[in-house]
VEXDREN-2710 file (C-alpha; in Angstrom, 1 decimal):
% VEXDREN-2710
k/r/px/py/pz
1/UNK/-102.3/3.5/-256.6
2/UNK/-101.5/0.8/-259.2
3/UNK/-98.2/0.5/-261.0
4/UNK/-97.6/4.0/-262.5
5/UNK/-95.2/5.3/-259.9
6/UNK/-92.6/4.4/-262.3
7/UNK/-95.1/5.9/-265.0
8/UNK/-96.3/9.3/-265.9
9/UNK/-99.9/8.8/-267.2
10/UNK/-100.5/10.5/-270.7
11/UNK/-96.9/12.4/-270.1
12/UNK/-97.3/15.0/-273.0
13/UNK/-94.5/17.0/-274.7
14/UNK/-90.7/15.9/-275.3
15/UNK/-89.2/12.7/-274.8
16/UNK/-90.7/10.7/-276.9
17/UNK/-88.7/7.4/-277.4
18/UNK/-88.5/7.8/-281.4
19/UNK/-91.6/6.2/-283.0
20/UNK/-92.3/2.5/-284.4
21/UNK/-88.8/1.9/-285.8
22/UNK/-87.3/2.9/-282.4
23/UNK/-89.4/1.4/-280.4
24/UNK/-89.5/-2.4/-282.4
25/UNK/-85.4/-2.0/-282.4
26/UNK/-85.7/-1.4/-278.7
27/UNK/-88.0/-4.6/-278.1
28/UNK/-85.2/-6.3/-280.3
29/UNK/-82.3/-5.3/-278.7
30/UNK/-84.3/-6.5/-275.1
31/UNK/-84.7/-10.1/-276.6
32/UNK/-81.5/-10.3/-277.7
33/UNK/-80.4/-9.4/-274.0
34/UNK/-81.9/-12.8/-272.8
35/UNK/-83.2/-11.2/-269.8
36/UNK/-86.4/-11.9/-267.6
37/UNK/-87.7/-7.9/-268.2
38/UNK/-89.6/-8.3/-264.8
39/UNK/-88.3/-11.3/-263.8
40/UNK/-86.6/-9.8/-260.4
41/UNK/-82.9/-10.6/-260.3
42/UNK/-80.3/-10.0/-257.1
43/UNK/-77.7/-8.6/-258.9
44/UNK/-80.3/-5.5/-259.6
45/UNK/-81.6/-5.4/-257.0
46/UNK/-78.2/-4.5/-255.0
47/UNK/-78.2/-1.8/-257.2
48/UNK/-82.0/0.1/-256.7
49/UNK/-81.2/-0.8/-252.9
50/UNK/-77.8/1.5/-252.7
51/UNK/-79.1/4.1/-254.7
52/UNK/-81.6/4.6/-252.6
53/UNK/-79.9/4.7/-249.6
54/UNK/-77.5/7.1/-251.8
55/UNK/-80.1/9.6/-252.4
56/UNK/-82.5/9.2/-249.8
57/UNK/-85.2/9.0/-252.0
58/UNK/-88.0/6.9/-251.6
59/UNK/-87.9/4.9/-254.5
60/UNK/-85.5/3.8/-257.0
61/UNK/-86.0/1.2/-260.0
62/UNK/-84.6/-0.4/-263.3
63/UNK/-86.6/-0.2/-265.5
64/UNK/-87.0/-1.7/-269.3
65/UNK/-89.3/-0.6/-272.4
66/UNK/-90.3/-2.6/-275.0
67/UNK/-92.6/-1.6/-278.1
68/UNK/-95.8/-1.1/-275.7
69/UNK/-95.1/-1.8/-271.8
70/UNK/-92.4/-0.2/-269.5
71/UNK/-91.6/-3.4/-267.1
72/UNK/-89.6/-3.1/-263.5
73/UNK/-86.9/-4.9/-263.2
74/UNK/-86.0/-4.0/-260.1
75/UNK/-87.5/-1.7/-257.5
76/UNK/-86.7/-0.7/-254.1
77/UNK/-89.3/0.9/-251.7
78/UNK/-91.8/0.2/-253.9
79/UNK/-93.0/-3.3/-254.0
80/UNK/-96.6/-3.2/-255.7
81/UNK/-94.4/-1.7/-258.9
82/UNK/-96.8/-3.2/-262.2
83/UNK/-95.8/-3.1/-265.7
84/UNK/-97.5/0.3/-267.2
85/UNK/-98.3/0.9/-270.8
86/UNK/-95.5/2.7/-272.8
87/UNK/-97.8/6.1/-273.0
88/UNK/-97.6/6.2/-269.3
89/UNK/-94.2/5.9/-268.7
90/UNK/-92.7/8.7/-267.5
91/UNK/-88.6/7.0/-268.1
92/UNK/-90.0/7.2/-272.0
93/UNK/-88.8/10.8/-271.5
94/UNK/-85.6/9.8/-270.6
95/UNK/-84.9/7.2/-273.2
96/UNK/-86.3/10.2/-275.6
97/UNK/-83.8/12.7/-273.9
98/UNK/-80.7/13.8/-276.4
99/UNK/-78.5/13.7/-272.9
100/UNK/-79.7/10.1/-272.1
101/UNK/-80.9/12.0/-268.6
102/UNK/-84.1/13.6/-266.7
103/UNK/-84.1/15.6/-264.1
104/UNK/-87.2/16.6/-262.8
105/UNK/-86.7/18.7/-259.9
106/UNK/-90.5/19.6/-258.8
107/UNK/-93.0/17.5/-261.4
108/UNK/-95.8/20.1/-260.5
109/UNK/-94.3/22.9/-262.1
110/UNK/-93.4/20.7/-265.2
111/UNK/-95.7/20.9/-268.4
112/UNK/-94.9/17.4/-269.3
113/UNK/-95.8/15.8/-265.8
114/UNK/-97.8/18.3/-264.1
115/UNK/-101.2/16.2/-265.2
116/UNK/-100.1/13.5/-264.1
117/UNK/-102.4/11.5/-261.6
118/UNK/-99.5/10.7/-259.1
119/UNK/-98.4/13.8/-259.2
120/UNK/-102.0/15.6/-258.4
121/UNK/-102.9/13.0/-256.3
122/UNK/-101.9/9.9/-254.0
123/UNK/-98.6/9.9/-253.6
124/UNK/-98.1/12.9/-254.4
125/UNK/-94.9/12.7/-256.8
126/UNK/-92.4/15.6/-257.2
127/UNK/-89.1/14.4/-258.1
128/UNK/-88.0/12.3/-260.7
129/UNK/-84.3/11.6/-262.1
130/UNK/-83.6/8.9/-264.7
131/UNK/-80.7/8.1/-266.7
132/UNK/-81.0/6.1/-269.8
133/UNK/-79.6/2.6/-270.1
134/UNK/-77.7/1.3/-273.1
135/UNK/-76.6/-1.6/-274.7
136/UNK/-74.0/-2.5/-276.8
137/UNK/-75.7/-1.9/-279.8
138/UNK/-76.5/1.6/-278.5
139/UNK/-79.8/1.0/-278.2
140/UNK/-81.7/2.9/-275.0
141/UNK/-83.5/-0.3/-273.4
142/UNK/-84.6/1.0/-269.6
143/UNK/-83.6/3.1/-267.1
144/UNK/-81.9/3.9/-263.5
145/UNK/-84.9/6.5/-261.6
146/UNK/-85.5/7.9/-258.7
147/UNK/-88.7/9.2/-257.3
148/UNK/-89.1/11.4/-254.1
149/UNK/-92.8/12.6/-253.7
150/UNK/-90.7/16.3/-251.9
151/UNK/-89.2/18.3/-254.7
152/UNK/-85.1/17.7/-254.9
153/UNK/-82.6/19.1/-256.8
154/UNK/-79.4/17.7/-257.7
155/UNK/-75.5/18.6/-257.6
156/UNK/-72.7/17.9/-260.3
157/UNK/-71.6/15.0/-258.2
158/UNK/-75.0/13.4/-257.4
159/UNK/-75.4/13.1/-261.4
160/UNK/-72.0/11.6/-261.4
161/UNK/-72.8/9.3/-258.8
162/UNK/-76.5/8.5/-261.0
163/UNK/-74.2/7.8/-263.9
164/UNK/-71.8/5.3/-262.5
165/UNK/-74.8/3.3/-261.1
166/UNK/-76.7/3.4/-263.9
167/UNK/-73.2/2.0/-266.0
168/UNK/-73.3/-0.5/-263.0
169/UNK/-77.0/-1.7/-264.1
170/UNK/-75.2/-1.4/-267.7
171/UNK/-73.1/-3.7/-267.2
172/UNK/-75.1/-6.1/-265.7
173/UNK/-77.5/-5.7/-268.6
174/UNK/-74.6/-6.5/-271.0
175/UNK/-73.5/-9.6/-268.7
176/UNK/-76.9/-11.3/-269.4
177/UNK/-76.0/-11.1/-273.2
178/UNK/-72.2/-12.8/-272.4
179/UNK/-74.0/-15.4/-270.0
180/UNK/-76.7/-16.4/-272.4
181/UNK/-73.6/-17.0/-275.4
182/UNK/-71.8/-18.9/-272.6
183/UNK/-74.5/-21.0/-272.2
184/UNK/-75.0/-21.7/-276.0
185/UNK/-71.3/-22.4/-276.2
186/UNK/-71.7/-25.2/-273.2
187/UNK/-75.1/-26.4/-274.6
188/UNK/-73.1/-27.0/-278.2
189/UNK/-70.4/-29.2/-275.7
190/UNK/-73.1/-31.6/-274.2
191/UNK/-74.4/-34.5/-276.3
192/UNK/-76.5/-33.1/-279.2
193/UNK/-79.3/-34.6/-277.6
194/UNK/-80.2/-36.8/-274.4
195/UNK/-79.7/-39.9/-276.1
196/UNK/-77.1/-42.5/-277.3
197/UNK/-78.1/-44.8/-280.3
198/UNK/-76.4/-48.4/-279.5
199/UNK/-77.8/-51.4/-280.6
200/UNK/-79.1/-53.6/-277.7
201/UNK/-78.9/-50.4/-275.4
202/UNK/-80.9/-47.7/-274.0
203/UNK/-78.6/-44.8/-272.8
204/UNK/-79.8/-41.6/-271.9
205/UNK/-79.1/-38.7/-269.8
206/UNK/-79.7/-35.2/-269.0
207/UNK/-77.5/-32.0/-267.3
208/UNK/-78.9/-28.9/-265.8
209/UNK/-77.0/-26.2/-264.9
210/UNK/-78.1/-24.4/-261.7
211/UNK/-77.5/-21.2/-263.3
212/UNK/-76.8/-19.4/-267.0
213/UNK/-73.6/-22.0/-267.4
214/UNK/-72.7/-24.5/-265.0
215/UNK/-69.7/-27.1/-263.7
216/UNK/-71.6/-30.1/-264.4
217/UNK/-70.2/-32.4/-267.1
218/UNK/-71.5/-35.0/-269.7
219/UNK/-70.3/-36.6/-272.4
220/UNK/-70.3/-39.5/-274.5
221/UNK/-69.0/-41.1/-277.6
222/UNK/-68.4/-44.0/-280.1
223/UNK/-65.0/-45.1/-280.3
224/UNK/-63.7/-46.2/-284.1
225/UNK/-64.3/-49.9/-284.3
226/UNK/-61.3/-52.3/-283.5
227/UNK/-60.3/-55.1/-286.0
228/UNK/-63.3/-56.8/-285.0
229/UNK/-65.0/-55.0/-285.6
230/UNK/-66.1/-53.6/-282.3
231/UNK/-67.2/-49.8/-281.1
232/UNK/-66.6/-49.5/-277.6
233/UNK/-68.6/-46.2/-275.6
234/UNK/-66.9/-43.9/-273.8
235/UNK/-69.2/-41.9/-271.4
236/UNK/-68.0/-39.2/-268.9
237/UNK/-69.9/-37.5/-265.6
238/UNK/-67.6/-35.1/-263.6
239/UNK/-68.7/-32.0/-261.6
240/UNK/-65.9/-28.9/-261.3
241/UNK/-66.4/-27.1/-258.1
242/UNK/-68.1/-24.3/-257.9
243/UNK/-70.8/-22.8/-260.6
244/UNK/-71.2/-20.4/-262.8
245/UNK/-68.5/-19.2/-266.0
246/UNK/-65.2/-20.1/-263.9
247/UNK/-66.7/-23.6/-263.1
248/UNK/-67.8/-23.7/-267.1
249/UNK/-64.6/-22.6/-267.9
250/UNK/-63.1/-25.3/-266.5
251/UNK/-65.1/-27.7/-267.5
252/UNK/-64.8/-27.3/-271.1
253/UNK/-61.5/-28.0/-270.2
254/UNK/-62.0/-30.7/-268.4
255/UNK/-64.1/-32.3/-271.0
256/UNK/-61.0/-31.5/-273.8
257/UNK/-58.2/-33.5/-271.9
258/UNK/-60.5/-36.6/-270.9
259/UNK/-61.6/-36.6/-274.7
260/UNK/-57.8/-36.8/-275.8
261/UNK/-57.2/-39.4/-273.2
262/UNK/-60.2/-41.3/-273.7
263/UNK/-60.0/-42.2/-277.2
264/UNK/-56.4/-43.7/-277.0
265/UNK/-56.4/-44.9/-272.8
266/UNK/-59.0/-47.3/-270.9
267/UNK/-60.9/-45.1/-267.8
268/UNK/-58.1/-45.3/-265.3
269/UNK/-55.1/-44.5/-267.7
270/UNK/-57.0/-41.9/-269.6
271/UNK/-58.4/-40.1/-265.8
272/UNK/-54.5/-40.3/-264.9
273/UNK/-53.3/-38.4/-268.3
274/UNK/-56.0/-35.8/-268.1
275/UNK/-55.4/-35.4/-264.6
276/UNK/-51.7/-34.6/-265.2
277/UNK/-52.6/-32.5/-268.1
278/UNK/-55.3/-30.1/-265.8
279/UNK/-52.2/-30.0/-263.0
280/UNK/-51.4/-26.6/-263.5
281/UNK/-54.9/-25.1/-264.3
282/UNK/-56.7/-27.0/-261.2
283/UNK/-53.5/-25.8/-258.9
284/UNK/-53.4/-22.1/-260.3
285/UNK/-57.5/-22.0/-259.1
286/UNK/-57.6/-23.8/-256.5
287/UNK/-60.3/-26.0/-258.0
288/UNK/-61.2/-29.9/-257.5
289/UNK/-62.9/-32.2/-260.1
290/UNK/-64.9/-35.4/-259.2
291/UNK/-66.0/-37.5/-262.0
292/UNK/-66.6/-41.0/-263.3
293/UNK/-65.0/-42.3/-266.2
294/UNK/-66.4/-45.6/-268.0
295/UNK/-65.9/-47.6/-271.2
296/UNK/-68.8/-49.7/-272.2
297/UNK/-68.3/-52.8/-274.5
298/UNK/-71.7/-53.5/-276.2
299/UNK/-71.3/-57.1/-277.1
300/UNK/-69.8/-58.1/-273.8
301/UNK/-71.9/-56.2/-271.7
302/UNK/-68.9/-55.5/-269.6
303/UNK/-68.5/-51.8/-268.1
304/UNK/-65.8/-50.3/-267.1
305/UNK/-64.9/-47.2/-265.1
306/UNK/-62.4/-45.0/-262.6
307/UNK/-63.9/-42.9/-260.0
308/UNK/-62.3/-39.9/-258.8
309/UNK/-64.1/-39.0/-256.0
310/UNK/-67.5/-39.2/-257.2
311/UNK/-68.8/-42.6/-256.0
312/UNK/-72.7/-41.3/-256.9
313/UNK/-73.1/-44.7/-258.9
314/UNK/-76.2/-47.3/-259.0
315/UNK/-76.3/-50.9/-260.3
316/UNK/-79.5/-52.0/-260.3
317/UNK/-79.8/-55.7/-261.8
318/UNK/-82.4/-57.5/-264.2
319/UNK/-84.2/-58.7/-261.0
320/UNK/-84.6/-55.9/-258.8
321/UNK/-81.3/-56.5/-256.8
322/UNK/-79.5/-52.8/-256.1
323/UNK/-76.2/-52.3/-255.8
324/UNK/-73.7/-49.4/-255.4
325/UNK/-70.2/-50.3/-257.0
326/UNK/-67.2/-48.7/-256.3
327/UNK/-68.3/-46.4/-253.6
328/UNK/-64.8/-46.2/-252.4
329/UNK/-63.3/-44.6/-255.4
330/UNK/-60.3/-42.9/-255.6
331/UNK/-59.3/-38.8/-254.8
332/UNK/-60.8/-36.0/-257.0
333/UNK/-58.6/-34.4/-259.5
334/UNK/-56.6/-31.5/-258.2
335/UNK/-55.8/-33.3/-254.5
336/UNK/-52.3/-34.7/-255.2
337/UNK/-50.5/-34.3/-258.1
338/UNK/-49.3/-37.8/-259.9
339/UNK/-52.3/-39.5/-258.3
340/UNK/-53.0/-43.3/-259.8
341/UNK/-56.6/-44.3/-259.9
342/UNK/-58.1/-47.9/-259.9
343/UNK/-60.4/-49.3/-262.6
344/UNK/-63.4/-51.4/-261.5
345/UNK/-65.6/-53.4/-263.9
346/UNK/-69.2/-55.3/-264.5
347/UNK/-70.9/-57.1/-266.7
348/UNK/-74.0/-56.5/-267.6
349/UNK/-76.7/-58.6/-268.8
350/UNK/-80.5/-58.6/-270.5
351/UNK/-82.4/-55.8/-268.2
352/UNK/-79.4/-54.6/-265.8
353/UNK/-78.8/-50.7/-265.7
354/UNK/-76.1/-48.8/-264.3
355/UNK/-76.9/-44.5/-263.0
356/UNK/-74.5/-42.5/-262.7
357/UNK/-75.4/-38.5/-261.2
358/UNK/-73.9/-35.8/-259.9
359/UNK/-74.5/-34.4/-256.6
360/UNK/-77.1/-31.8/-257.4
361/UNK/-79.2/-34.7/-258.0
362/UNK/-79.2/-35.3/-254.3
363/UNK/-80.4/-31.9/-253.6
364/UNK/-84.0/-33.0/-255.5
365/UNK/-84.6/-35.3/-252.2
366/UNK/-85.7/-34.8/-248.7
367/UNK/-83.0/-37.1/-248.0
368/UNK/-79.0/-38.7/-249.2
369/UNK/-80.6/-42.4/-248.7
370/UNK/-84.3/-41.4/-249.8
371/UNK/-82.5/-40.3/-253.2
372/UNK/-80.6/-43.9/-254.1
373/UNK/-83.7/-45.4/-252.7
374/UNK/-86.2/-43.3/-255.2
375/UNK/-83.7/-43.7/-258.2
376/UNK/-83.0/-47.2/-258.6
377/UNK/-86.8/-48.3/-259.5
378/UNK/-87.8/-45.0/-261.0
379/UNK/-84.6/-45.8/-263.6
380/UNK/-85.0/-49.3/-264.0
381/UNK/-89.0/-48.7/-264.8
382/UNK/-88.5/-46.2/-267.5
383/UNK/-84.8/-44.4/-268.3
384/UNK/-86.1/-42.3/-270.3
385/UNK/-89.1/-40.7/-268.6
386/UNK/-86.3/-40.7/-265.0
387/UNK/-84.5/-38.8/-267.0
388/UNK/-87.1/-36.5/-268.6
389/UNK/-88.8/-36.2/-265.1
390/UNK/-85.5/-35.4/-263.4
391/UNK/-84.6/-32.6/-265.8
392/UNK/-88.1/-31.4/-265.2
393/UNK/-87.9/-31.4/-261.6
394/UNK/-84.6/-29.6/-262.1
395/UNK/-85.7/-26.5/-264.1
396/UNK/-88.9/-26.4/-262.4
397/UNK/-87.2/-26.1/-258.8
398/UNK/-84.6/-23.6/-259.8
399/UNK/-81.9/-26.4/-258.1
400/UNK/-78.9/-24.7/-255.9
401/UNK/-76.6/-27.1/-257.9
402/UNK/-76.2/-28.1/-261.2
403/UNK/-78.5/-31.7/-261.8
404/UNK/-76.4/-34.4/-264.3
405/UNK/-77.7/-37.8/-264.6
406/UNK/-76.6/-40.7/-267.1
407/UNK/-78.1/-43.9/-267.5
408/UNK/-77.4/-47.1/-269.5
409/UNK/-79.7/-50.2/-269.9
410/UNK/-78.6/-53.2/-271.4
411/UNK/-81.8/-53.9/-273.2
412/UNK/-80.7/-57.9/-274.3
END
């Protein structure tokens, strides 16, 4: 058997799932979900696993239905589940169904399923129950089903029990929608793209959230140019603990209160006034933030920067030499209120480079020590194409933590 347990091949009769316009709106509304429609997801999966166990039924599934193709999302106790065409599908019926629910006690005794090759033959399926699932819009995307290949009938509370999971898998659905605008609202706070125009410089950088959203920060800016005419660069790097939308959460404000700070205060004075300004947030969640903060002055070459608790820094000179300034650092923010940090400086001349990452870097490396010794050289060859390959390696490996990486090059 291929696939079409979750189908019903050449159904027949009722349910039909309301013709071209319904079925194009439907495939709309799916994209607009941002979701993976077979791409297999935990957070489904808890649920096909509990309603199984629930009903005792031998299979239970999410599906979703575009214009042609019914796709599982999720299955449980049915692994070889396939994509079927739409005319197949026997949730169709149920998207199709005025109560947004089928119940199909014996399938063999059903005009609309009793031709049904599963049903005839191998495995022999009997029972079916699937309740519709919505979206916002009210659009009928997928369903929650159950199939039993022994004919089952169900009570008043089993169909309440059907509808609160499937409003589970609702909700999920809907979360994907809120996750995918979080992430277009963090995308829109990151640099506009991974580069920095400033004249004698090459600064680039890159940040990859190990999920939707992430805790990771970057940042960078021109500051208004002094009476000499001169337009320092601030840059920022910090990692929020934890992941996910609390972690984003924070970080956009995170990001606000160094960007006050930063335009009027050098790196230690402005990590001190955003510190004390994040007191009460980073107390009332029990959250830490590392992060570098640095101030780059083009025509000196001379960098400056406060560490709080971050230390995940690389100075690699014009002639090979690496270094690893200010590994001591001082405390994250959120340790001890009224905290002081120190500022550290270097200058930089024709070829040096300074790195600056996050954490989830690391992770991209057999080893801590195989990482600082694989990113100095790969950074000082090309900045650009570290970067690129880094945010690469990143996406590709679905990283456990979110991957930030800036890097500045004093080109003369």
């Amino acid at each position: 058997m291929t696939g079409g347990i979750v189908g019903a091949e050449h159904a027949g009769g009722g349910g039909d799932t309301g013709g071209t316009g319904v079925a194009e709106g439907r495939a709309h509304a799916l994209e607009a979900l941002g979701i993976g429609v077979s791409e297999r997801e935990e957070r489904f999966d808890r649920i096909t696993r509990l309603a199984r166990r629930l009903f005792g039924v031998e299979i239970a599934a999410v599906t979703l239905l575009d214009e042609d193709t019914q796709w599982v999302k999720s299955e449980s106790g049915y692994p070889q589940a396939e994509p079927v065409p739409l005319d197949d599908s026997m949730c169709r019926v149920t998207l199709g169904d005025p109560a947004a629910r089928t119940v199909v006690e014996d399938a063999r005794s059903d005009p609309r399923f009793a031709r049904n090759r599963f049903v005839v033959g191998e495995p022999g399926v009997r029972f079916y129950a699937g309740e519709a699932l919505t979206t916002s819009s009210g659009t009928r995307v997928g369903t929650l089903c159950l199939f039993d290949s022994r004919p089952r009938t169900l009570t008043a509370g089993d169909l309440e029990v059907l509808h609160e999971l499937a409003a589970w898998a609702e909700a999920e659905l809907q979360r994907s929608v809120e996750m995918e605008r979080a992430a277009e609202v963090q995308r829109a706070l990151l640099p506009g793209s991974g580069t920095l125009t400033v004249d004698g410089y090459e600064i680039v950088g890159c940040c990859v959230p190990a999920r939707a959203v992430g805790g990771d920060l970057m940042d960078w800016y021109r500051l208004p140019p002094d009476d000499d005419g001169e337009a320092d660069v601030v840059l920022t790097l910090g990692d929020v603990m934890g992941k996910g939308i609390g972690a984003a959460l924070l970080m956009a404000t995170v990001r606000s209160a160094l960007r006050t700070a930063g335009r009027r205060a050098g790196p230690a004075e402005a990590v001190r006034q955003a510190a004390s300004a994040l007191e009460p947030d980073l107390e009332g969640t029990g959250t830490l933030v590392t992060l570098c903060q640095a101030r780059l002055n083009p025509r000196s070459g001379v960098l400056r920067w406060a560490d709080a608790g971050h230390g995940l820094m690389v100075l690699v000179r014009a002639d090979g030499t690496v270094l690893r300034p200010g590994t001591g650092g001082g405390l994250p923010l959120g340790v001890l209120p009224d905290d002081r940090w120190s500022e550290e400086c270097v200058a930089l001349g024709p070829g040096d480079l300074v790195v600056a990452f996050s954490d989830g870097v690391l992770d991209l490396f057999p080893t801590t020590e195989g990482a600082f010794a694989e990113v100095a050289p790969l950074a000082a060859a090309d900045p650009a194409g570290f970067v690129a390959a880094l945010e690469g390696r990143a996406r590709a490996a679905a990283a456990p933590d979110d991957v930030t990486c800036v890097v500045v090059r004093r080109c003369r």
